[in-house]
N, C-alpha and C positions, 0 to 999 in steps of 0.2 A: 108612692115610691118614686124619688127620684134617681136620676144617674148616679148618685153615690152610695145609692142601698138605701135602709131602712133605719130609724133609730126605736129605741123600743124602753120600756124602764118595766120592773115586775121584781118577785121576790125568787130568788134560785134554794132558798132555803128558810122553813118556817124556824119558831123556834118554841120548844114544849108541846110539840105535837108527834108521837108515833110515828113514825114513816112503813112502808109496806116491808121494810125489812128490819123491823125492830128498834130502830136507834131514834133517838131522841136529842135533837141538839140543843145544846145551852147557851143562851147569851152571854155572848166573849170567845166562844169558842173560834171566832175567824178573826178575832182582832190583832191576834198575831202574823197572822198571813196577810192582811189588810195592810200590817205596817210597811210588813215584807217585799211586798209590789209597791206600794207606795216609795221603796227608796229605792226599786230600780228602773231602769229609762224603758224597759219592753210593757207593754199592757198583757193582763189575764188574759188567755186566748177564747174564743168564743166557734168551740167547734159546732158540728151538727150530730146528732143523737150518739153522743160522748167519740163519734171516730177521731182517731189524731190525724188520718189520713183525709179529714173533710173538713179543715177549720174554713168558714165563714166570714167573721168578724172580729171585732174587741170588744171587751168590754171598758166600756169608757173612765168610768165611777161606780164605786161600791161603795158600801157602809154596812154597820149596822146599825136597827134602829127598833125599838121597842116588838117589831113584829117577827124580824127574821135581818136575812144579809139581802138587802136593796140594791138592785144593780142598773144601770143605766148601759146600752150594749150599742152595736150601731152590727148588720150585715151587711156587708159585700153587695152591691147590684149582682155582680156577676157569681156569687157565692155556689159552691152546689147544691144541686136538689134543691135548686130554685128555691131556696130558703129563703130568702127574703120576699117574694111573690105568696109562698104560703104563710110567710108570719102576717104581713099586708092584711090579705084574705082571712084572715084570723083559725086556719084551718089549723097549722100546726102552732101552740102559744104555750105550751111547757114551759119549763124552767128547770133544770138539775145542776151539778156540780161533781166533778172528778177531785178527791180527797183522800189523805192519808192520816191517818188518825196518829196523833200527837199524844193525846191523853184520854182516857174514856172511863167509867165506872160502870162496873155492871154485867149482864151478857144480854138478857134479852126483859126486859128491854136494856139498850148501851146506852151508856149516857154520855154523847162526846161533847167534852169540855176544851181542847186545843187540836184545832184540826190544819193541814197544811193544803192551802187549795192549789189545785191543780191547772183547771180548769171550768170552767160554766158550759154548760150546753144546753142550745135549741131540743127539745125535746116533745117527742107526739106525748109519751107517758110518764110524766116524772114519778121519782120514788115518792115524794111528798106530794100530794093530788091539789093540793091547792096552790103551789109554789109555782106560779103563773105570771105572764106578763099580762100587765094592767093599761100602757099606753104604747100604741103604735104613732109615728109620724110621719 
């Protein structure tokens, strides 16, 4: 960790896989939101275990890519809840996302197909258990 925080890269969302509350995302479902940030000058925000009252960081770059929506994020040195010292220490390494569904098929399982992101967050328990960050720096 240096003085400027942490930077990190991981998946905040799988895609064809179940999540612990039924939904199931499809590839394309955030390329509309992807664009969306992409044409305005603020970055996604990058709070801590979804509070809007504890944002963190940004997320720097996203996509998607054959597995899910890839993100590259940086935290705050000074971040709360010392979120960057426990990503560091690999204790808390989740990955979730705050979404409003665009389009969806289904009820359970939902098959969301245009979703509007919100937000990404540091999370101890993501809704998708695998949707984890993979490199710290």
């Amino acid at each position: 960790m240096t003085a400027q925080g942490v930077r990190f890269a991981g998946y905040a969302a799988l895609f064809d896989r179940q999540d612990r509350g039924g939904d199931i995302i499809r590839k394309g479902a955030f390329a509309r939101a992807i664009a969306w940030w992409r044409g305005r000058s603020k970055a996604v925000p990058l709070l801590w275990q979804h509070r809007p009252d504890k944002p963190i960081g940004i997320i720097e770059s996203m996509a998607e890519d054959e597995r899910g929506l890839r993100v590259i994020g940086h935290v705050r040195a000074d971040a709360p809840a010392e979120a960057a010292v426990l990503l560091k220490q690999g204790q808390v390494n989740g990955l979730s996302f705050g979404y409003r569904v665009a389009k969806a098929d289904g009820r359970h399982p939902r098959v969301l197909k245009d979703l509007d992101l919100i937000e990404v967050s540091l999370v101890t328990f993501p809704m998708q258990p695998a949707a984890r960050v993979h490199a710290v720096e």
